[in-house]
N, C-alpha and C positions, 0 to 999 in steps of 0.2 A: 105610239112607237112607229118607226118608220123604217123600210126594207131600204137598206144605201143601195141603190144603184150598181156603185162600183165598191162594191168590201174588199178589193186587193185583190191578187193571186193568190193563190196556197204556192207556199214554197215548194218545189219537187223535188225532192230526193235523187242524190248522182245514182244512175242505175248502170254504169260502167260495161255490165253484160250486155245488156239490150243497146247502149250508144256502137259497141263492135258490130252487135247482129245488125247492125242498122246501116252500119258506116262500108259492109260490105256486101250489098243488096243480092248478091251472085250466089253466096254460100247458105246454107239452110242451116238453123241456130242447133250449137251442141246440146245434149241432153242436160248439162249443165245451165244452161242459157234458158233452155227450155224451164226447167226447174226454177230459178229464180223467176221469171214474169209469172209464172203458176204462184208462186208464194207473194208477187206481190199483187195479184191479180184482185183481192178484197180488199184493197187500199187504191187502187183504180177504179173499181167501180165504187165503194164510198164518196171519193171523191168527184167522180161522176152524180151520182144522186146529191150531190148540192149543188151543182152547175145546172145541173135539170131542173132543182128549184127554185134557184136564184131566176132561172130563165121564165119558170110558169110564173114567178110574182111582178115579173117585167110586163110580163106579154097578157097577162089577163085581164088588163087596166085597172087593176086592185091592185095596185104592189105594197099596201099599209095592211090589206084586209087581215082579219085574224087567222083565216084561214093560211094563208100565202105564209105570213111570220112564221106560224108553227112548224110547216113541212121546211123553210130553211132553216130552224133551229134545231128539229129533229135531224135533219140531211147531216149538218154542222155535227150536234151531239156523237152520229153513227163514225162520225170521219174520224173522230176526236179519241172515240172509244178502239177505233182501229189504228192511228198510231199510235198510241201508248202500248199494245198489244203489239204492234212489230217491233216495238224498242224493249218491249221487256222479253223477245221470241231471241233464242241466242243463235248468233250468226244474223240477225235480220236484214240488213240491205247489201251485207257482201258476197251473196249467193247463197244457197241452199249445199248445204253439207252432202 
């Protein structure tokens, strides 16, 4: 088996609150604002822990090794298991209640 290179982007989810906090650098984000990146904050770093993989099995000159495969499928598995978990969490990407 062999670690592709390039497996795609992960799709990102419209985060509508944070594109505002963003789009107006001057103002400091509502408690609302604040609230939604806190809720999706374990979907950011999942998704982080497989770009950190993806990148150790580029960078260690093993990118087949057994080692390397497992920690992207694990990274993969953890990301997999946390969006199913915001789409079954009610309200999940249109802000926190």
């Amino acid at each position: 088996m062999h670690v592709k290179a390039n497996s795609g982007p992960i799709e990102a989810p419209d985060f509508p609150l944070v594109s505002r906090a963003v789009s107006r650098p001057d103002r400091e984000p509502t408690d609302r604002e604040l609230r939604a990146i806190e809720a999706e904050w374990p979907r950011i770093a999942a998704e982080l822990a497989v770009l950190d993989a993806e990148i150790a099995a580029l960078t260690t000159g093993e990118p087949s090794s057994e080692l390397s495969r497992r920690r992207v499928r694990r990274a993969k598995a953890q990301l997999t298991r946390q969006i199913t978990a915001d789409t079954q969490r009610p309200g999940s990407l249109d802000g926190v209640a």
